[in-house]
N, C-alpha and C positions, 0 to 999 in steps of 0.2 A: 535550471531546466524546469520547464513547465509540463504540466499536459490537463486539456481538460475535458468531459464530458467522456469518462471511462465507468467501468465497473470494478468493482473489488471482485478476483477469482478466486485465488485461493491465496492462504499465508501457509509458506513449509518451515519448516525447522530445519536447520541444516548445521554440522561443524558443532556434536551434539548442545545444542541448543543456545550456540552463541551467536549465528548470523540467524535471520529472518528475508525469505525468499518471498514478494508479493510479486503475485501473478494478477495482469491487466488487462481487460478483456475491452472490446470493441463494443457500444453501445447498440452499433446496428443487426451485427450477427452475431456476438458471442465469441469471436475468436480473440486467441490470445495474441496481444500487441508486442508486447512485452515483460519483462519481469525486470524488478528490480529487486535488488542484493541488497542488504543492508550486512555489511561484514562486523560482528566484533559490538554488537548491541549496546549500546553503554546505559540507554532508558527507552521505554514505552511505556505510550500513553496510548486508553482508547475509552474514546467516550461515544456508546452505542445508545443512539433514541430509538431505534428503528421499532419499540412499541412490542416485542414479542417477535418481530420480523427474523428473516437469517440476513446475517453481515456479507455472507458469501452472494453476490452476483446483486451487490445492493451498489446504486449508483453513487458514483463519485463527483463531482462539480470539477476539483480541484486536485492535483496533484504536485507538490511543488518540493523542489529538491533545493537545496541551497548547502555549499560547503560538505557537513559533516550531519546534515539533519533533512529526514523528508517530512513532510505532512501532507497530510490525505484530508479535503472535508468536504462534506455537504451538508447540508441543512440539519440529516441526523446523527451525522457519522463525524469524530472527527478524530483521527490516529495521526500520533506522535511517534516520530523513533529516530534517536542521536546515536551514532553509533562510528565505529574508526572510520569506517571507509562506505560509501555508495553507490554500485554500478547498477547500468541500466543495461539489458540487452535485447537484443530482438527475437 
């Protein structure tokens, strides 16, 4: 599963802080697309340039899910997270 040209909303904690909930926002208005679930966390990575900037509502290029791991990049942002399980929802 792909997606591209989103924002980073927000990251929650959830399942005291063993999944990780990213919320995905719409480039043009701001609304939320979707969220994706990362259940059962196994690693995360995050490598922020953004310079002093906030990571929330900072654009994404790149969203890409594969198997048991997503990654998130653009140019200054790049988030890692391998974890049991992946859903997406609307």
């Amino acid at each position: 599963m792909k997606y591209e040209d989103i924002c980073l909303g927000t990251i929650e904690f959830s399942n005291l802080g063993c999944d990780l909930i990213f919320d995905i926002w719409s480039t043009c208005d701001g609304h939320s697309l979707r969220k994706i679930h990362c259940k059962n966390v196994k690693e995360f990575e995050c490598k922020n340039m953004l310079d002093g900037e906030e990571l929330f509502g900072s654009y994404i290029a790149l969203v890409k899910i594969e198997s048991k791991t997503l990654i998130m990049e653009s140019g200054e942002v790049w988030i890692k997270v391998i974890s049991n399980e992946i859903t997406s929802t609307l």
